[in-house]
PDB file with SEQRES, HELIX, SHEET and CRYST1 records, atoms N, CA, C and O in Angstrom:
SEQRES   1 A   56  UNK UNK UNK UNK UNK UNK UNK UNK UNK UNK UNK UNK UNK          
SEQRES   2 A   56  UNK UNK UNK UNK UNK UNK UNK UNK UNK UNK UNK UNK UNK          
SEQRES   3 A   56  UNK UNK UNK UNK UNK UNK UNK UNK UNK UNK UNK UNK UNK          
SEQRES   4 A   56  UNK UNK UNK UNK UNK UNK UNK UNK UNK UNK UNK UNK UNK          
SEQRES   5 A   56  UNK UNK UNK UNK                                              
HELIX    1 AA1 UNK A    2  UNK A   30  1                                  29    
HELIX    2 AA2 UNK A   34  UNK A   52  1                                  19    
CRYST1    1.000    1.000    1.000  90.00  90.00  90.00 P 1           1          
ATOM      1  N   UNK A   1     -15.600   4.848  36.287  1.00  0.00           N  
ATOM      2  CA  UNK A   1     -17.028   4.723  36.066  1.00  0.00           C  
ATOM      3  C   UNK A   1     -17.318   3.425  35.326  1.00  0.00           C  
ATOM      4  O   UNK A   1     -16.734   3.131  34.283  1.00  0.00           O  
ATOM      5  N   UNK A   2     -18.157   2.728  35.852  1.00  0.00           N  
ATOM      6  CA  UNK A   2     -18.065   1.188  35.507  1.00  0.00           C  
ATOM      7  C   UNK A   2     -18.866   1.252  33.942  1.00  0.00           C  
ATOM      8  O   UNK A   2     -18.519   0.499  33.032  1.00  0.00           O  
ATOM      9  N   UNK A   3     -19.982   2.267  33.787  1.00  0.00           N  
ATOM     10  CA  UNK A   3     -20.598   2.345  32.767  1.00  0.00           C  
ATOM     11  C   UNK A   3     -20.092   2.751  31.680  1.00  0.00           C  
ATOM     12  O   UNK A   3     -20.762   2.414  30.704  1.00  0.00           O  
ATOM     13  N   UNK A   4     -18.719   3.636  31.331  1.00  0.00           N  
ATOM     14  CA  UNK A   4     -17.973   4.169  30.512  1.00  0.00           C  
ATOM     15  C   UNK A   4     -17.644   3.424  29.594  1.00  0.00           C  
ATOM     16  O   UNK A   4     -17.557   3.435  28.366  1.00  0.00           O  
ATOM     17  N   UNK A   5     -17.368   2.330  31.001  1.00  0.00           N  
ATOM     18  CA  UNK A   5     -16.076   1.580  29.990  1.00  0.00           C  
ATOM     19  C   UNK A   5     -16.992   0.394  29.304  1.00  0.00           C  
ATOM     20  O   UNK A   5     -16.483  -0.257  28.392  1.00  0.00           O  
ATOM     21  N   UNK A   6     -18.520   0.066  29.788  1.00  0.00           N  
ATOM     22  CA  UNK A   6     -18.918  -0.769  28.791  1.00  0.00           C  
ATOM     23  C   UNK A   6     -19.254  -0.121  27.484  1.00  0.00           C  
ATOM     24  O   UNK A   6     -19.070  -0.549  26.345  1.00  0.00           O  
ATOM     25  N   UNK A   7     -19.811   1.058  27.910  1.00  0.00           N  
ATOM     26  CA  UNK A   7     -19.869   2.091  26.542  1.00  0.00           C  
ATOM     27  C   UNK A   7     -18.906   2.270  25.942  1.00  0.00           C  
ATOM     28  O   UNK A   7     -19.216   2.666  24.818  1.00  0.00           O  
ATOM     29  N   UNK A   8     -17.795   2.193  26.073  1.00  0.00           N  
ATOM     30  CA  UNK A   8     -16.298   2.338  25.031  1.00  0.00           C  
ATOM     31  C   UNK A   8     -15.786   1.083  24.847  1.00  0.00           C  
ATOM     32  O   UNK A   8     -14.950   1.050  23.944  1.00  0.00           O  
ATOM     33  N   UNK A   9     -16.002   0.021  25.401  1.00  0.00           N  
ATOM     34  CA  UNK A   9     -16.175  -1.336  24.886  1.00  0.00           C  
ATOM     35  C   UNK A   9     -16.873  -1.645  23.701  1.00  0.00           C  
ATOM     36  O   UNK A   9     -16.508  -2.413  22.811  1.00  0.00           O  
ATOM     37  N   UNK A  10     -18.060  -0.886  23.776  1.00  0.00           N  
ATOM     38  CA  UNK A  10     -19.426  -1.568  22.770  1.00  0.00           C  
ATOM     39  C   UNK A  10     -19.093  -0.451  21.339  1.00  0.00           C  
ATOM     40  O   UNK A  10     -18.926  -0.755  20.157  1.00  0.00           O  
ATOM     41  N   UNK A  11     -19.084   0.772  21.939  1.00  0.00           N  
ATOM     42  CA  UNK A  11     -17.773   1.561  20.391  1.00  0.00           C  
ATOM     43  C   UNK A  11     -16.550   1.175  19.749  1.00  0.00           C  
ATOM     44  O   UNK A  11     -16.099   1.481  18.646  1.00  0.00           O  
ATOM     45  N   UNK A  12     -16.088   0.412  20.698  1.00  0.00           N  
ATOM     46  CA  UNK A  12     -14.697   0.009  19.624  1.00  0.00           C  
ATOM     47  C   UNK A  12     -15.467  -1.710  19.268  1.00  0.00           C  
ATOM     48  O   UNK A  12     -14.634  -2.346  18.622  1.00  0.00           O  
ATOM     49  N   UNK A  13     -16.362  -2.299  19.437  1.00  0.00           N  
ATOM     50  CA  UNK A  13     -16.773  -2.933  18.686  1.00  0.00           C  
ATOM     51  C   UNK A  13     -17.370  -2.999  17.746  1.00  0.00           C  
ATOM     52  O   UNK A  13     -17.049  -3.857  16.924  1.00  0.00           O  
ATOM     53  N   UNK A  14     -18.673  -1.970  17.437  1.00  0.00           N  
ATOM     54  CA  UNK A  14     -18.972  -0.978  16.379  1.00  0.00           C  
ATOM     55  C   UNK A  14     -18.125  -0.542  15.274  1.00  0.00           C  
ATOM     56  O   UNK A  14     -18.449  -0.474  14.088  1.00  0.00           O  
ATOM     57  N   UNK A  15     -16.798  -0.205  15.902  1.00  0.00           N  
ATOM     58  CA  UNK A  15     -16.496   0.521  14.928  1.00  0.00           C  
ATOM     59  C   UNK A  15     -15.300  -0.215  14.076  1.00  0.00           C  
ATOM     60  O   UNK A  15     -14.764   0.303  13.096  1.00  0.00           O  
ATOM     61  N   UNK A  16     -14.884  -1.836  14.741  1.00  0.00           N  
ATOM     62  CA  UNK A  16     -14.180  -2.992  14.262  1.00  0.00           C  
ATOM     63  C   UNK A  16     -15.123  -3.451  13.345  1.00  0.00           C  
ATOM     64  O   UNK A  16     -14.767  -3.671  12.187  1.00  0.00           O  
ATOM     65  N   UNK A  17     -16.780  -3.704  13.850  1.00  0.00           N  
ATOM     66  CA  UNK A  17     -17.480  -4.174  12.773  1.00  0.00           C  
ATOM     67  C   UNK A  17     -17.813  -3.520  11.222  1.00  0.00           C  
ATOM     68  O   UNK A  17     -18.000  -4.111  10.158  1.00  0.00           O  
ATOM     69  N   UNK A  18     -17.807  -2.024  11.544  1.00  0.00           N  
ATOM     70  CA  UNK A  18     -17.621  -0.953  10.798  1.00  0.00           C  
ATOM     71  C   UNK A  18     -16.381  -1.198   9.941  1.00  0.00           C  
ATOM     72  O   UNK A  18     -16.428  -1.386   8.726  1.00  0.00           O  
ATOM     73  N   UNK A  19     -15.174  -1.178  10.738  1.00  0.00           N  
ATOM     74  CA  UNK A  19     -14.051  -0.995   9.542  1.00  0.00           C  
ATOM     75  C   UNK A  19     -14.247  -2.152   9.058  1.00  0.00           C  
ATOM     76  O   UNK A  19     -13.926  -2.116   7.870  1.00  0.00           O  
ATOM     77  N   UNK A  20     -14.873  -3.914   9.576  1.00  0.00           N  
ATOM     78  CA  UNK A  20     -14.584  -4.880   8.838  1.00  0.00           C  
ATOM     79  C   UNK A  20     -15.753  -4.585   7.362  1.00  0.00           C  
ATOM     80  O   UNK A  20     -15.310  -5.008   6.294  1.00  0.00           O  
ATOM     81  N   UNK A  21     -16.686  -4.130   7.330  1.00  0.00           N  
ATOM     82  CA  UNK A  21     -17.346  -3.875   6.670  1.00  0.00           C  
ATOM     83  C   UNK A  21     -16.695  -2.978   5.146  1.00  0.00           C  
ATOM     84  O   UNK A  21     -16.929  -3.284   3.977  1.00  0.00           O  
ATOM     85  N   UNK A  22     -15.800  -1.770   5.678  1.00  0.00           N  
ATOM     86  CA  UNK A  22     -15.278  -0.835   5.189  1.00  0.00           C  
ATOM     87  C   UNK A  22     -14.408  -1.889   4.546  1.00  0.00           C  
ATOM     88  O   UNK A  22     -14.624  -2.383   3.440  1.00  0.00           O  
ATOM     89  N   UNK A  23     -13.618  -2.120   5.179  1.00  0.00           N  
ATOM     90  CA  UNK A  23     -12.313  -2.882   3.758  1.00  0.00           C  
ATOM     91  C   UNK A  23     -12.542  -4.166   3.143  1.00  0.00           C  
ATOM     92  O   UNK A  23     -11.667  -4.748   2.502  1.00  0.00           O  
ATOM     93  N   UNK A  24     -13.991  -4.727   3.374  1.00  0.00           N  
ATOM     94  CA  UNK A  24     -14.449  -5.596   2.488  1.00  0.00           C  
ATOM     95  C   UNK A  24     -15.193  -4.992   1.719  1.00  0.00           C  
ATOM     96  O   UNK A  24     -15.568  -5.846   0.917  1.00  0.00           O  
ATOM     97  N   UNK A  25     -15.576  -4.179   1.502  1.00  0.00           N  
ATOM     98  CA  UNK A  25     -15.846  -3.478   0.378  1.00  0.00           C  
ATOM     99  C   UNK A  25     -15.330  -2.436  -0.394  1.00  0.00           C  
ATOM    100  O   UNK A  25     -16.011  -1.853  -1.237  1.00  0.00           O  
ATOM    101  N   UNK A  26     -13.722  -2.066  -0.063  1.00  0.00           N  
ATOM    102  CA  UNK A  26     -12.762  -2.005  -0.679  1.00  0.00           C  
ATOM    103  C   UNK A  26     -12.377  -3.109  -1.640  1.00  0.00           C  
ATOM    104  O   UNK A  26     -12.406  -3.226  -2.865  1.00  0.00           O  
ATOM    105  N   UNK A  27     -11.951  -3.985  -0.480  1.00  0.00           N  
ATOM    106  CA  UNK A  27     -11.449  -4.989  -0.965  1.00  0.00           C  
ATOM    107  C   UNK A  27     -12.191  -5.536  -2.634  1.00  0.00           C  
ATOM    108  O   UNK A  27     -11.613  -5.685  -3.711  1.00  0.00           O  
ATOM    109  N   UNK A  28     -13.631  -5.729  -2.283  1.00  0.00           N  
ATOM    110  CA  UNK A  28     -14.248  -5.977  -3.317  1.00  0.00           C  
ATOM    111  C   UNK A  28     -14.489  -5.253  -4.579  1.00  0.00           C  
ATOM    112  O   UNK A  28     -14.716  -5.729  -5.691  1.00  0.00           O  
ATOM    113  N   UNK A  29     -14.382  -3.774  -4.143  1.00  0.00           N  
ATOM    114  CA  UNK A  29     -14.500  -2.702  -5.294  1.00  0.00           C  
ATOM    115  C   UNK A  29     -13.186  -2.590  -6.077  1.00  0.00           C  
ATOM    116  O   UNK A  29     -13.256  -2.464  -7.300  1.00  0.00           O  
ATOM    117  N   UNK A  30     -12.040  -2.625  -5.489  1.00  0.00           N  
ATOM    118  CA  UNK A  30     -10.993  -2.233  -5.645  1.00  0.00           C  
ATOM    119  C   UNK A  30      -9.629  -3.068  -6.005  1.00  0.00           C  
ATOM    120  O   UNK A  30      -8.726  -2.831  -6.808  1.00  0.00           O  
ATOM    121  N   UNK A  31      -9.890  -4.348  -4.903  1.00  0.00           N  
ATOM    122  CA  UNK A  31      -8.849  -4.933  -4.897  1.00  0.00           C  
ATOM    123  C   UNK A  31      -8.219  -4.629  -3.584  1.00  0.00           C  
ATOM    124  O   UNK A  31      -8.088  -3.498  -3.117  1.00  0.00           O  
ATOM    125  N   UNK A  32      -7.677  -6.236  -2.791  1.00  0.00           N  
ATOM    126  CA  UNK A  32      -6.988  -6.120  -1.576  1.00  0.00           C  
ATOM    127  C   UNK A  32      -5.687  -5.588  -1.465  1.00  0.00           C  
ATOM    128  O   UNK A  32      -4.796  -5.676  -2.310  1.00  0.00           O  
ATOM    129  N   UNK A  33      -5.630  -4.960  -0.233  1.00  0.00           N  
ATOM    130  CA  UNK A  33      -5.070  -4.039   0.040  1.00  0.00           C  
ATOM    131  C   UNK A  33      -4.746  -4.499   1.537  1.00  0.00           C  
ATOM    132  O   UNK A  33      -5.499  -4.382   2.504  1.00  0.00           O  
ATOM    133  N   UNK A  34      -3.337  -5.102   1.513  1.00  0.00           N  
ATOM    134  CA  UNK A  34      -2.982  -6.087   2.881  1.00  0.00           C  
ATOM    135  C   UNK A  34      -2.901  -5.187   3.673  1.00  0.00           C  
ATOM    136  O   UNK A  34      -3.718  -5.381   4.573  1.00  0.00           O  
ATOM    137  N   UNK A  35      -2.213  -4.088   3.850  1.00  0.00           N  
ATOM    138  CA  UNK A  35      -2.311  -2.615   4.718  1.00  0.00           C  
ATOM    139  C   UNK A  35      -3.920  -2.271   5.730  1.00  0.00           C  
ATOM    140  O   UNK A  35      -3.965  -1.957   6.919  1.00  0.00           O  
ATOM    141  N   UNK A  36      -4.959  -2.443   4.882  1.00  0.00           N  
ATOM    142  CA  UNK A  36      -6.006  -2.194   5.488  1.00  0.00           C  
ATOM    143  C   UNK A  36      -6.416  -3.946   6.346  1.00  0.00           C  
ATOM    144  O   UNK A  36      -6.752  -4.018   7.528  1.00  0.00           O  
ATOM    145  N   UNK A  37      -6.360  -4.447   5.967  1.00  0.00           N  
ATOM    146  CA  UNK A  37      -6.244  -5.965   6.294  1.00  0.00           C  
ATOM    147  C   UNK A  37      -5.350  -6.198   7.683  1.00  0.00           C  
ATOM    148  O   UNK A  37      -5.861  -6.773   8.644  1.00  0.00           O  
ATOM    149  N   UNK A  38      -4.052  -5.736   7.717  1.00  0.00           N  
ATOM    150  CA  UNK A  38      -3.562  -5.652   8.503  1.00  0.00           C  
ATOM    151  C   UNK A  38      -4.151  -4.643   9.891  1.00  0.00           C  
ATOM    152  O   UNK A  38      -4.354  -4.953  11.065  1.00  0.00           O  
ATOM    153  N   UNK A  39      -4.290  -3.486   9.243  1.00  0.00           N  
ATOM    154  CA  UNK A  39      -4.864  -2.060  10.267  1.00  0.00           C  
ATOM    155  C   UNK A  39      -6.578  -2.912  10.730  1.00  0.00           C  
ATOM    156  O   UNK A  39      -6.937  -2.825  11.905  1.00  0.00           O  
ATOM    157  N   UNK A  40      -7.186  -3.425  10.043  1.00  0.00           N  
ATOM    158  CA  UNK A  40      -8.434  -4.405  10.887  1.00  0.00           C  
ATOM    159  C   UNK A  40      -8.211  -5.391  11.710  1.00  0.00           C  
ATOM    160  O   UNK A  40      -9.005  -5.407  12.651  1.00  0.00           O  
ATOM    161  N   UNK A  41      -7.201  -6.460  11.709  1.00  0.00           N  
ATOM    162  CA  UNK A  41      -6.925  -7.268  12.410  1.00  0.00           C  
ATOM    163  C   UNK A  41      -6.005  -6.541  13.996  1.00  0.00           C  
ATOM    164  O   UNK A  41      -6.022  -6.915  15.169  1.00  0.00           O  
ATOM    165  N   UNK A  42      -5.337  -5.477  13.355  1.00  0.00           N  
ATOM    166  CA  UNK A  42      -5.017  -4.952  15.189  1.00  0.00           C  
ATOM    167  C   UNK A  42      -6.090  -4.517  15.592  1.00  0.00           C  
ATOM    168  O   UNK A  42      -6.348  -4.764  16.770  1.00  0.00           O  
ATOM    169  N   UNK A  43      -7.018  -3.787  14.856  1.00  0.00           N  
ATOM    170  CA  UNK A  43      -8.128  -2.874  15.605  1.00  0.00           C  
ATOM    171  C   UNK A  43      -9.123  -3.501  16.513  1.00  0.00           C  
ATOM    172  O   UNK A  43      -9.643  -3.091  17.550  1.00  0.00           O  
ATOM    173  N   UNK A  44      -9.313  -5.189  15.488  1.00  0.00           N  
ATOM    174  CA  UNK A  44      -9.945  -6.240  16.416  1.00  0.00           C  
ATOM    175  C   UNK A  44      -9.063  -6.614  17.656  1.00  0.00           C  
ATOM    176  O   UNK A  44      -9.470  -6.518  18.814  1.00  0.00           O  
ATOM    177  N   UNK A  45      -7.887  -7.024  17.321  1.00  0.00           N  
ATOM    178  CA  UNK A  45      -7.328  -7.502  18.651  1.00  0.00           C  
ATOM    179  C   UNK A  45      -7.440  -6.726  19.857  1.00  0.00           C  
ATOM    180  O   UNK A  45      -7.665  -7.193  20.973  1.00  0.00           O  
ATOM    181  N   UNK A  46      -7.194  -4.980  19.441  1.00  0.00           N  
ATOM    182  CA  UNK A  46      -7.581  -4.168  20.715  1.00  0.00           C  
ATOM    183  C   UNK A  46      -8.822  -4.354  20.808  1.00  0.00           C  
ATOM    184  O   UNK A  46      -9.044  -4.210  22.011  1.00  0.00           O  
ATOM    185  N   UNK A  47      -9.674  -4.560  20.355  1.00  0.00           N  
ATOM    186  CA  UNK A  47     -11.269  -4.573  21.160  1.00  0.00           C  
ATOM    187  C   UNK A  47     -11.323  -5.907  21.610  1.00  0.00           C  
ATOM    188  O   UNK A  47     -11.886  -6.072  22.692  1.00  0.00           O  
ATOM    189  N   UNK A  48     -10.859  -6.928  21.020  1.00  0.00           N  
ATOM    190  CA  UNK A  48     -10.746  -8.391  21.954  1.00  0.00           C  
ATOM    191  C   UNK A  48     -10.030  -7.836  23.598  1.00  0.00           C  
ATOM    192  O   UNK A  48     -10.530  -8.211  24.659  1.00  0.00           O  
ATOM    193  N   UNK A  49      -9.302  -7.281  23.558  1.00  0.00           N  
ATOM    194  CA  UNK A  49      -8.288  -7.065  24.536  1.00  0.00           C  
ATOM    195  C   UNK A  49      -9.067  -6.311  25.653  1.00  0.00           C  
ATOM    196  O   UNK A  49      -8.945  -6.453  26.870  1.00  0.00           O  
ATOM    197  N   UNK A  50     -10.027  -5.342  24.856  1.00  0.00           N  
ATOM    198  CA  UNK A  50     -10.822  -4.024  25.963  1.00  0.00           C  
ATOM    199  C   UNK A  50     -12.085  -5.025  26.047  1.00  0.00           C  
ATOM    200  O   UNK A  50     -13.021  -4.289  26.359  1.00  0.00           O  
ATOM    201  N   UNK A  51     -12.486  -6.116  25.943  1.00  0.00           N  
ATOM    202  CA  UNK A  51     -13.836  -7.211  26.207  1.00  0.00           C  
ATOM    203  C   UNK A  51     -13.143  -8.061  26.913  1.00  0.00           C  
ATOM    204  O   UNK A  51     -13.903  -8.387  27.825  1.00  0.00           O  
ATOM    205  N   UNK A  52     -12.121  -8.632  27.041  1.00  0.00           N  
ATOM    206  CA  UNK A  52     -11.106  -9.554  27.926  1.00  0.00           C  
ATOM    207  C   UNK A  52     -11.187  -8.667  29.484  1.00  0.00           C  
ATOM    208  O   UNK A  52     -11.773  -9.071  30.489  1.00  0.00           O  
ATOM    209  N   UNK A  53     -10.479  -7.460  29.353  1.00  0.00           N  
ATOM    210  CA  UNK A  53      -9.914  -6.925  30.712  1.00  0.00           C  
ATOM    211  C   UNK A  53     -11.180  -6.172  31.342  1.00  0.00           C  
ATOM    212  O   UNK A  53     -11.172  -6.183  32.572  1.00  0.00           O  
ATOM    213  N   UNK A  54     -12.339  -5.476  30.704  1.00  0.00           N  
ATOM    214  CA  UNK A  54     -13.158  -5.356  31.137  1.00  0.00           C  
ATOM    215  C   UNK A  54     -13.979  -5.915  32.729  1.00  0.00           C  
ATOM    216  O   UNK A  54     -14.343  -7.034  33.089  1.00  0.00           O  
ATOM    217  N   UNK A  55     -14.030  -4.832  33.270  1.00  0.00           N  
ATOM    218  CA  UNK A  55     -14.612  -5.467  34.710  1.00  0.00           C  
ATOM    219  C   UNK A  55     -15.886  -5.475  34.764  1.00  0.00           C  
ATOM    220  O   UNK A  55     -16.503  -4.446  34.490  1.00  0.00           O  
ATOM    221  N   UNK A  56     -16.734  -6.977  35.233  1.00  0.00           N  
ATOM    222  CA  UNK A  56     -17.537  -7.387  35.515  1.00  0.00           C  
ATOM    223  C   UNK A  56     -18.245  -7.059  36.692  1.00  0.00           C  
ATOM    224  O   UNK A  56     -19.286  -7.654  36.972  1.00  0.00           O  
TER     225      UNK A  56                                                      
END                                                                             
């Protein structure tokens, strides 16, 4: 279903912008925490990856 997958495209971007949000304000409350830093930068790469292969 061609529409799914832009809809689960546009959620895992949401929710990359979401976690980037989330552990910068860890980060800021708390103190960095390379673990969460790390777990955001894969979460982006898979949504780079599901906006790359995505069919047009």
């Amino acid at each position: 279903m061609p529409g799914s997958t832009d809809s689960s495209t546009r959620t895992m971007g949401v929710l990359t912008v979401g976690g980037l949000v989330v552990v910068t304000a860890y980060t800021v409350a708390l103190g960095s925490n390379g673990w969460l830093w790390f777990g955001w930068v894969v979460l982006g790469l898979i949504t780079l990856g599901m906006v790359a292969t995505r069919s047009t």
